[in-house]
C-alpha positions as CSV (number, residue, x, y, z in Angstrom):
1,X,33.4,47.7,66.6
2,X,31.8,45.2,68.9
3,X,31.7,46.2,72.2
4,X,30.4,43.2,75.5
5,X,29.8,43.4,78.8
6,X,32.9,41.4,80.5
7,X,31.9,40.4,83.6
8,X,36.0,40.0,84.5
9,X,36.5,44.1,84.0
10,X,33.4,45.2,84.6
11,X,32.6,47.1,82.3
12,X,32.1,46.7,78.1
13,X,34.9,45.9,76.1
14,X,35.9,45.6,72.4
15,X,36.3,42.3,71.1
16,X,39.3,41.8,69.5
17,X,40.3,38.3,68.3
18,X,43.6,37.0,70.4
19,X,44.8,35.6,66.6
20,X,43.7,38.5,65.0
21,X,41.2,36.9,62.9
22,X,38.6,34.2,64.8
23,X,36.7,34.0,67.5
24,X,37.1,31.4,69.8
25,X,34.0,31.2,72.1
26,X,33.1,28.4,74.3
27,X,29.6,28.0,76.2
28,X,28.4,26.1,79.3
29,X,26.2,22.9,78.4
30,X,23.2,21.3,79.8
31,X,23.4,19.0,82.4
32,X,21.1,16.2,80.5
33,X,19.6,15.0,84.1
34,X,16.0,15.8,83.0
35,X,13.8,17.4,80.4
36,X,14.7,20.9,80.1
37,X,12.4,24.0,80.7
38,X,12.1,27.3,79.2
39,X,14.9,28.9,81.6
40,X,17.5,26.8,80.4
41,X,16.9,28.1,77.2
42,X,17.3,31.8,77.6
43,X,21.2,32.1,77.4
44,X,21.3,29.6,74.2
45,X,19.2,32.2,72.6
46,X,21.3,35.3,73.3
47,X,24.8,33.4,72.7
48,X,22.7,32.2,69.5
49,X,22.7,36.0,68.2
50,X,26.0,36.5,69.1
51,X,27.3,33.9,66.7
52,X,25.0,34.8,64.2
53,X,25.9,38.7,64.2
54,X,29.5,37.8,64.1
55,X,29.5,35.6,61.1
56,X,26.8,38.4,59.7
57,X,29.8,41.0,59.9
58,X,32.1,37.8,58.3
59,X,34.1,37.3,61.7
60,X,34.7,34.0,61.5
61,X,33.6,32.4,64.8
62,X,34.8,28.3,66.1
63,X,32.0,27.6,68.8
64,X,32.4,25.1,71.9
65,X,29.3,23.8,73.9
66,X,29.8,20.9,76.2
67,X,26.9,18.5,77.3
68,X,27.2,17.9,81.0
69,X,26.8,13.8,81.2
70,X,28.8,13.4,84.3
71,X,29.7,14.5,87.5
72,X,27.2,17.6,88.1
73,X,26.9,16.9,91.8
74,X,23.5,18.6,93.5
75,X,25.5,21.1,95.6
76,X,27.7,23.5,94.4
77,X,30.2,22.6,97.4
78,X,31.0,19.3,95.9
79,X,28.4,17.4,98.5
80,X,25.1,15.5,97.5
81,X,24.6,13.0,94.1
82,X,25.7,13.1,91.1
83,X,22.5,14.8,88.9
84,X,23.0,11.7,85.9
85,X,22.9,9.2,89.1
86,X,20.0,10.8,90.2
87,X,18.0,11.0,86.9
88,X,18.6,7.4,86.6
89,X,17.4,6.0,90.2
90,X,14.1,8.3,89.4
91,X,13.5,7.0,85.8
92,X,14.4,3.5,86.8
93,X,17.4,3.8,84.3
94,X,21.2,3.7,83.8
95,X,22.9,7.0,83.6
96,X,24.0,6.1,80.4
97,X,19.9,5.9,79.2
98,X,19.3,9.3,80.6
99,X,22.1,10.8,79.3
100,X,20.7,9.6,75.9
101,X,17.1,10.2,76.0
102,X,17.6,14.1,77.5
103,X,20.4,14.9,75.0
104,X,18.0,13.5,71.6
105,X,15.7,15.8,73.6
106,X,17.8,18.4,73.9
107,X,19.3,18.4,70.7
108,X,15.4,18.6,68.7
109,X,14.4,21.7,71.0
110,X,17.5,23.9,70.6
111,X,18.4,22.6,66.9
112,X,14.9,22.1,65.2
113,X,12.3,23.7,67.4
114,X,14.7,27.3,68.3
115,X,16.7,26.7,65.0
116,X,19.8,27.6,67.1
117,X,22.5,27.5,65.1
118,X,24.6,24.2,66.3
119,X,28.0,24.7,67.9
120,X,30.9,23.5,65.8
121,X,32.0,21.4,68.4
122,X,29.2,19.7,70.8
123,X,30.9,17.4,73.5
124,X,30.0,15.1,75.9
125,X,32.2,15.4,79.1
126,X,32.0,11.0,79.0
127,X,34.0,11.7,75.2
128,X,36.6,13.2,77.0
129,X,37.3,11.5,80.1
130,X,41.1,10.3,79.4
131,X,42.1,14.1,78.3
132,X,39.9,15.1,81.6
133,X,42.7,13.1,83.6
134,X,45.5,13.5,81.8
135,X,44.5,17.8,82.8
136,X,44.2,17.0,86.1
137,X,47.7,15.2,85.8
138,X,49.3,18.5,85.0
139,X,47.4,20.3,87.9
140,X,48.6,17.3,89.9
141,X,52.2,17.2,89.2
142,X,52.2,21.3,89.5
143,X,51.5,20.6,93.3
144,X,47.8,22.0,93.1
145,X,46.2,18.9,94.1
146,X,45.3,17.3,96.9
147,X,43.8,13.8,98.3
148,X,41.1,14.0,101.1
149,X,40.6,9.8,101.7
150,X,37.6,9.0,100.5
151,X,36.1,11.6,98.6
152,X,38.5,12.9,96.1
153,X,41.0,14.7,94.8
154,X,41.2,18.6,95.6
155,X,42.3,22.1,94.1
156,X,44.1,24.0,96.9
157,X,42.9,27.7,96.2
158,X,45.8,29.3,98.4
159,X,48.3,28.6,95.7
160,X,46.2,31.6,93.8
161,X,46.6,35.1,95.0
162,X,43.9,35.8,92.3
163,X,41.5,33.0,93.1
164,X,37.8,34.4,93.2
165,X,38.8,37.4,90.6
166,X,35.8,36.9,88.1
167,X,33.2,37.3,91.2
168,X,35.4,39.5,93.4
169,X,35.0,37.0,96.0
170,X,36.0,38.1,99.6
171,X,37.7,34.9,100.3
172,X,38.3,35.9,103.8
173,X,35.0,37.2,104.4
174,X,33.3,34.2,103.5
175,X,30.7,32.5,106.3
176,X,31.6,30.0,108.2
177,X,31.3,26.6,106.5
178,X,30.1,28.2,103.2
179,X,31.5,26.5,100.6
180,X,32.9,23.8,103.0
181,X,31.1,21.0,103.5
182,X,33.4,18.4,103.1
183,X,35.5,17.4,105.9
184,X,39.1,17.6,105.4
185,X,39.0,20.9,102.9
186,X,42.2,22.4,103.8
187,X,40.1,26.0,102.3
188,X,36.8,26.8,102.3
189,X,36.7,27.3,98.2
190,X,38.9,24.2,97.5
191,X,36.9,22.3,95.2
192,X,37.1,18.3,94.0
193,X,38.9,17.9,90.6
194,X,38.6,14.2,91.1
195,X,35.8,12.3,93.2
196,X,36.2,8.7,94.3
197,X,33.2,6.3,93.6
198,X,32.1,5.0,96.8
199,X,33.2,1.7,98.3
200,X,30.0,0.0,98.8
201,X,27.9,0.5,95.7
202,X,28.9,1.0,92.2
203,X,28.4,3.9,90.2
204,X,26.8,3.7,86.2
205,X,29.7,6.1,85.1
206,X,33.5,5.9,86.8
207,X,36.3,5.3,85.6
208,X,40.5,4.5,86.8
209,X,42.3,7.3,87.2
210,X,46.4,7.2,88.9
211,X,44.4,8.4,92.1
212,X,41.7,5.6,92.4
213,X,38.3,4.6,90.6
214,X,36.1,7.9,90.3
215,X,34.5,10.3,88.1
216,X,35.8,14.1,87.1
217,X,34.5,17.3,89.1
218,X,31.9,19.0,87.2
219,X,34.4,22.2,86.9
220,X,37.3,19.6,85.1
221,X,35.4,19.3,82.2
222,X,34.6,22.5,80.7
223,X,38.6,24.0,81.4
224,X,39.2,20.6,79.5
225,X,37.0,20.8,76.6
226,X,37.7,24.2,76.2
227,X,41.4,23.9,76.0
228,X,41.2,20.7,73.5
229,X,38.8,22.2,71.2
230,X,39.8,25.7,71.4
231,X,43.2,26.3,72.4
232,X,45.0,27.6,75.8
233,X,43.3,31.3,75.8
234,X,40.0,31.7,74.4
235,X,38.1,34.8,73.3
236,X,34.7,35.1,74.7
237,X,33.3,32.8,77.6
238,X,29.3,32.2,78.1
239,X,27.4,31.2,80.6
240,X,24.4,32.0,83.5
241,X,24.7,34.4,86.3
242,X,24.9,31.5,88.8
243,X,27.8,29.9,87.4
244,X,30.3,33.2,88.2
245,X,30.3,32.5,91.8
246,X,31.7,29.2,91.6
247,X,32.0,27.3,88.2
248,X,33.6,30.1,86.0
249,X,35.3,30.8,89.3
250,X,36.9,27.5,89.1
251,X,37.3,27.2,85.6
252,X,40.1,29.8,85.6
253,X,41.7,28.3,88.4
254,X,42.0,25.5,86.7
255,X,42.9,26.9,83.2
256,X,45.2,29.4,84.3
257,X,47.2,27.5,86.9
258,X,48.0,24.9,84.3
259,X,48.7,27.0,81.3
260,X,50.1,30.1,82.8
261,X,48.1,32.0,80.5
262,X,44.3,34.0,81.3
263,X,42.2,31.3,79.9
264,X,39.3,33.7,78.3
265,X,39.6,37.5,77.4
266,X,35.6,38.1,77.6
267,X,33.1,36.7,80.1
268,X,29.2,37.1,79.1
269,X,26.8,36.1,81.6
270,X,23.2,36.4,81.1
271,X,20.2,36.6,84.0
272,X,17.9,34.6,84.5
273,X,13.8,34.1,83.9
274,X,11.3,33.4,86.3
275,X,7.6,32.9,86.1
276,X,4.9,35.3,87.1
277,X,7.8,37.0,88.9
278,X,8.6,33.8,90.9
279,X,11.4,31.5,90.4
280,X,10.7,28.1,88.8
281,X,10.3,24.7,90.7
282,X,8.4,21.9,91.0
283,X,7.1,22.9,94.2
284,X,5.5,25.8,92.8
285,X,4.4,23.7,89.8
286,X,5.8,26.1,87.5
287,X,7.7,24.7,85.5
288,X,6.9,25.5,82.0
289,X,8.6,23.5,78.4
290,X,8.9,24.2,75.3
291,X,6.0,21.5,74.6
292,X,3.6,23.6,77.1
293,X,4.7,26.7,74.8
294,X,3.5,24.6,71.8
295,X,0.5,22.8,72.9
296,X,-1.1,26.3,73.6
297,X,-0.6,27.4,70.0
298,X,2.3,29.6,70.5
299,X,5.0,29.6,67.9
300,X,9.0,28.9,69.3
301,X,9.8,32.0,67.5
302,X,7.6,34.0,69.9
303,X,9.1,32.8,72.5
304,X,11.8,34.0,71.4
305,X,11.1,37.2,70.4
306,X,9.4,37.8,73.9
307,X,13.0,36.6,75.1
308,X,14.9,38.9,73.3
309,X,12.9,41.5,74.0
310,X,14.9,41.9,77.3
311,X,19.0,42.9,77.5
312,X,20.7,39.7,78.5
313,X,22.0,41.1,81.8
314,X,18.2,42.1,82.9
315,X,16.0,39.7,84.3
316,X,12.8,38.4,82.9
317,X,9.6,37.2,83.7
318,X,7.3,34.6,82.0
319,X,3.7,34.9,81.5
320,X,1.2,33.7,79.1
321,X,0.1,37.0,78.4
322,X,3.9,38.1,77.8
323,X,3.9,35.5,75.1
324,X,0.1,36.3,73.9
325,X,2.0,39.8,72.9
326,X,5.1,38.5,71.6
327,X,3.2,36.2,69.3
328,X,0.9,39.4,68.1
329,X,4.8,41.0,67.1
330,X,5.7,38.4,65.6
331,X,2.4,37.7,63.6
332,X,2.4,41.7,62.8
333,X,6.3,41.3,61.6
334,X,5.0,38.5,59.0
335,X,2.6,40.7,57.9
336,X,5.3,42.7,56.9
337,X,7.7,40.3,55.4
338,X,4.5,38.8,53.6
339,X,4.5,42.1,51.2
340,X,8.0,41.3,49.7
341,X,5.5,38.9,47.2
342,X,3.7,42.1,46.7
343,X,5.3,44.6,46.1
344,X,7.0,45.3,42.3
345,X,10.6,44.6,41.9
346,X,13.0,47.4,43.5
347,X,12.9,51.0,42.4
348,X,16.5,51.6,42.8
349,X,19.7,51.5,45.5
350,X,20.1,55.2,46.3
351,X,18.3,56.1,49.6
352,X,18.6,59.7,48.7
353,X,16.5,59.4,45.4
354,X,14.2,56.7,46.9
355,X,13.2,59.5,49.1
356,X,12.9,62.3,46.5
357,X,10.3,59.7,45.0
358,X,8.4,59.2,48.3
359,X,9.6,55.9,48.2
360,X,9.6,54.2,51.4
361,X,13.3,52.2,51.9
362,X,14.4,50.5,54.5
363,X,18.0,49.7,53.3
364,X,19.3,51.7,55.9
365,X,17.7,50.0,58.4
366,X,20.2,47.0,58.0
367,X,23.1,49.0,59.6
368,X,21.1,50.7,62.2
369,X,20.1,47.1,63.4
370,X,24.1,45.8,63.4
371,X,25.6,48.7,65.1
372,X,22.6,48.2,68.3
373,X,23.3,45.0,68.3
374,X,27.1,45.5,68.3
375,X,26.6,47.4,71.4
376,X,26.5,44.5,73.8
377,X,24.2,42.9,72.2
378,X,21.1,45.6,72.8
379,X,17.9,43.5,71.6
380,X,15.4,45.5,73.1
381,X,17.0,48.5,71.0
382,X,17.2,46.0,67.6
383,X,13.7,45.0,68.3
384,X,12.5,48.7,68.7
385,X,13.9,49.8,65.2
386,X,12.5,47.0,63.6
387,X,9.3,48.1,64.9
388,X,9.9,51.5,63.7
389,X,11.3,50.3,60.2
390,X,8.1,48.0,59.6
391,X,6.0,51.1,60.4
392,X,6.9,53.1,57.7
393,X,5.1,50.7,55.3
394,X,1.7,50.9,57.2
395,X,0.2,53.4,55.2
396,X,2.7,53.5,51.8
397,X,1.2,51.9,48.2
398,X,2.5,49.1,47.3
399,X,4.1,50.2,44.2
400,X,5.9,52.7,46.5
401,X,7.5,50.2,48.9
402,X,11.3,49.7,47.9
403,X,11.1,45.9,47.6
404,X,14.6,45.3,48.1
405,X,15.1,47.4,51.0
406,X,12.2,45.3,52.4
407,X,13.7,42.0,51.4
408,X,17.5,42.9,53.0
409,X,15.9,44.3,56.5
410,X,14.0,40.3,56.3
411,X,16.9,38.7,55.6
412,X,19.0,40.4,58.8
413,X,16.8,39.5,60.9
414,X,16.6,36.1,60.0
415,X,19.8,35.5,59.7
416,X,21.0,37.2,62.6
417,X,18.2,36.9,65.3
418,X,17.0,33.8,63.7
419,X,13.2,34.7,64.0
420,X,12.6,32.6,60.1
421,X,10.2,35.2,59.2
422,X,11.0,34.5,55.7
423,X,10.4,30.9,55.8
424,X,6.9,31.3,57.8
425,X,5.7,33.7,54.9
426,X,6.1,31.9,51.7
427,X,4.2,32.9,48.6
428,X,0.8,31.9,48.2
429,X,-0.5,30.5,44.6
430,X,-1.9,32.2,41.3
431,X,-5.2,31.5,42.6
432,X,-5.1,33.1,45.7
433,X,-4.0,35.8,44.3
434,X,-6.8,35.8,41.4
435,X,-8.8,35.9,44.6
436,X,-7.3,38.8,46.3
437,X,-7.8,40.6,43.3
438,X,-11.6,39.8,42.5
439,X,-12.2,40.8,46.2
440,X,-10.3,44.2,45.9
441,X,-12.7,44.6,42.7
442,X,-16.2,43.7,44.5
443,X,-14.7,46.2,47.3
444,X,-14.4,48.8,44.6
445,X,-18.0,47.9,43.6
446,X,-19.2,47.7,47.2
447,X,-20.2,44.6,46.6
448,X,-19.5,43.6,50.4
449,X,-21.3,40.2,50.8
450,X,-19.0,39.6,47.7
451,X,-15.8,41.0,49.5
452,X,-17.4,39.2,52.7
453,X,-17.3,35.5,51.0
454,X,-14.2,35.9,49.2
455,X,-12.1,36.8,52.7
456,X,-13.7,33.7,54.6
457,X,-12.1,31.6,51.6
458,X,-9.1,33.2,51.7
459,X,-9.1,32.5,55.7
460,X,-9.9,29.0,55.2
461,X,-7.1,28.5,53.2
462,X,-4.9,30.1,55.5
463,X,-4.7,33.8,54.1
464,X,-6.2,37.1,56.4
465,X,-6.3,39.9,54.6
466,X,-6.0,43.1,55.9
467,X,-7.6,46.4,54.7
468,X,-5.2,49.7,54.8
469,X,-5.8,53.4,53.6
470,X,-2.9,52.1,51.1
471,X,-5.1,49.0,50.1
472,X,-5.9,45.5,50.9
473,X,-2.7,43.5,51.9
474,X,-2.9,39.7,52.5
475,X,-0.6,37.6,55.3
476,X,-0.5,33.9,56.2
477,X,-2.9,33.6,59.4
């Protein structure tokens, strides 16, 4: 049973497929305005094990992202430039080019740096422009809409006794003016479905729609995608903390008002990250890549790791030593998964006599790790038992290390937290290992100068060894 923390209820709740059978999950996109930092990385991560734990458990799962290439406006009250218009004038571009450059960026980062697994369906909002209107067509003819001359076309939030559920908004309570902005709103939270391109310049991206030359509201695009891709009602929803308030907020308004039906049955939001416990900005001159993890020697997977390392729904903080310790996990985990080459082929599959032998298994491990991670997704607690797993083999002989225990607890974690421990730990050749073994013998001669010169050639060609009560194990430095 897998059990999430829906942000709609309040509290966690069992996923249960609306067919039955698949999961239907759609995510929130980039905005591909600039080159993106570390912080917009953190929810692709999580959402990342999600998928993977699901198809672990064979659930099959049909994944939605959408890449924001349009109509991202700097305000969340429907005021200021578009993000993609903005990107352009500071690059000296066309929105088009921008939109290009930052989603090849994008796509290398999350795809072949993170190894995220890729969404089945990836979709730029400027692919689906004419399904975009047509969606606001059906709002339209519903009598949701509204035109406010010169700026757009607008959502009229009264219709919905419900509207603000998914943040408990206290419509009525709201300040003065927030949310307002433009003049002519006939509610504070209405919000543009449709904006007009203005009449004295000409926009890189707009199109003709039956209410005047324009570009789609930010919010249009994901109900859209979502409901071409995945269907009327979907089964889990993904996104960041800030987009409850007012982008998931309008999403359902959307959704619901034109299909009748509640548009997603789970809502997962995960916090954010901030740098030496301050948020990130260029004013601060914090911002910090994927590149700047990199160029300091880091590995992605550490990153990672140190990401994971918090729930989803707590907030963490960035700092170079944070990652200095993730990377010394991760490096200690290879370790680990670097003795599957050495131990001797598995005793046997019963736990019970494994134990009677003093063999050290880890077979059970593999469940332990699902069901924490089935409880809304608790990677600190996965982390922890893997820690406590891998520690069982610290001071047991090789010959006494059930080797396929060892390899199954390697292959879960790959496969569902994506860490590639296997792939960073491949076997070394007959003559390292001739090596490995005349050192072990000048140590048993205490021949140490011996010992001494064979472990700096070993660490020049990209071996360390280290020496345990058990014996002398060898890891990829």
């Amino acid at each position: 049973m897998i059990q999430l923390y829906n942000t709609l209820t309040r509290r966690k709740d069992e996923l249960k497929p609306l067919d039955g059978q698949t999961v239907r999950m759609y995510t929130c996109g980039l905005t591909v305005y600039s080159q993106p930092h570390i912080g917009n990385w953190v929810g692709y991560i999580y959402w990342d094990v999600l998928v993977r734990l699901l198809r672990w458990q064979d659930i099959p799962v049909i994944r939605t992202q959408n890449i924001t290439d349009v109509g991202h406006l700097t305000s969340d009250d429907d005021n200021g430039e578009d993000k993609m218009e903005k990107g352009a004038r500071r690059e000296g571009k066309t929105a088009w080019d921008i939109a290009e450059q930052y989603i090849a960026i994008a796509d290398h980062e999350a795809y072949e740096v993170l190894k995220l697994v890729r969404p089945d369906h990836l979709v730029r909002a400027t692919d689906y422009i004419q399904q975009q209107i047509d969606f606001a067509k059906g709002l339209d003819e519903k009598g949701f809409l509204y035109k406010i001359d010169g700026d757009g076309m607008y959502f009229d939030t009264s219709r919905l006794p419900d509207y603000g559920k998914l943040a408990r908004l206290d419509v009525a309570g709201l300040e003065a003016g927030a949310r307002v902005s433009v003049a002519g709103k006939r509610n504070i939270t209405d919000f543009a479905v449709w904006k007009f391109s203005p009449t004295n310049a000409k926009r890189d991206m707009e199109w003709d729609s039956p209410w005047g030359v324009g570009f789609p509201g930010w919010h249009l695009e994901c109900s859209t995608i979502a409901r071409e891709t995945l269907g009327d009602a979907i089964d889990i929803h993904t996104g960041g903390i800030d987009h409850i308030p007012v982008h998931h907020t309008n999403e359902i308004a959307q959704s619901e008002s034109l299909t009748g039906q509640q548009f997603s049955q789970i809502w997962l939001h995960n916090n954010h990250i901030k740098v030496d416990s301050r948020k990130m900005s260029k004013s601060l001159g914090n911002i910090i890549t994927l590149s700047d993890i990199t160029a300091r020697g880091f590995s992605p997977m550490a990153f990672k790791l140190a990401i994971l390392s918090k729930h989803y729904q707590t907030e963490g903080n960035f700092t170079w030593e944070i990652l200095e310790a993730a990377q010394a996990r991760l490096d200690h985990w290879r370790g680990y998964a670097a003795l599957r080459h050495q131990t001797h082929d598995t005793l046997d599959d019963d736990d019970e006599k494994d134990e009677q032998e003093g063999t050290v298994s880890l077979l059970a491990a593999r469940q332990a790790l699902v069901e924490k991670l089935n409880d809304d997704l608790d990677t600190p607690g996965a982390l922890a038992l893997i820690d406590e797993a891998f520690s069982r083999l610290d001071h047991a002989p090789l010959e006494k290390i059930h080797r396929g225990g060892l390899l199954q607890l390697i292959e879960i974690i790959d496969e569902v937290l994506g860490l590639d421990l296997a792939a960073s730990t491949p076997d070394i050749t007959d003559d390292l290992k001739r090596l490995i073994i005349q050192r072990r013998s000048a140590r048993a001669e205490k021949d140490w100068q011996e010992s001494d010169r064979i472990r700096d050639e070993l660490l020049a060609a990209g071996i360390a060894i280290r020496d345990t009560p058990s014996g002398s194990i060898w890891a990829w430095k």
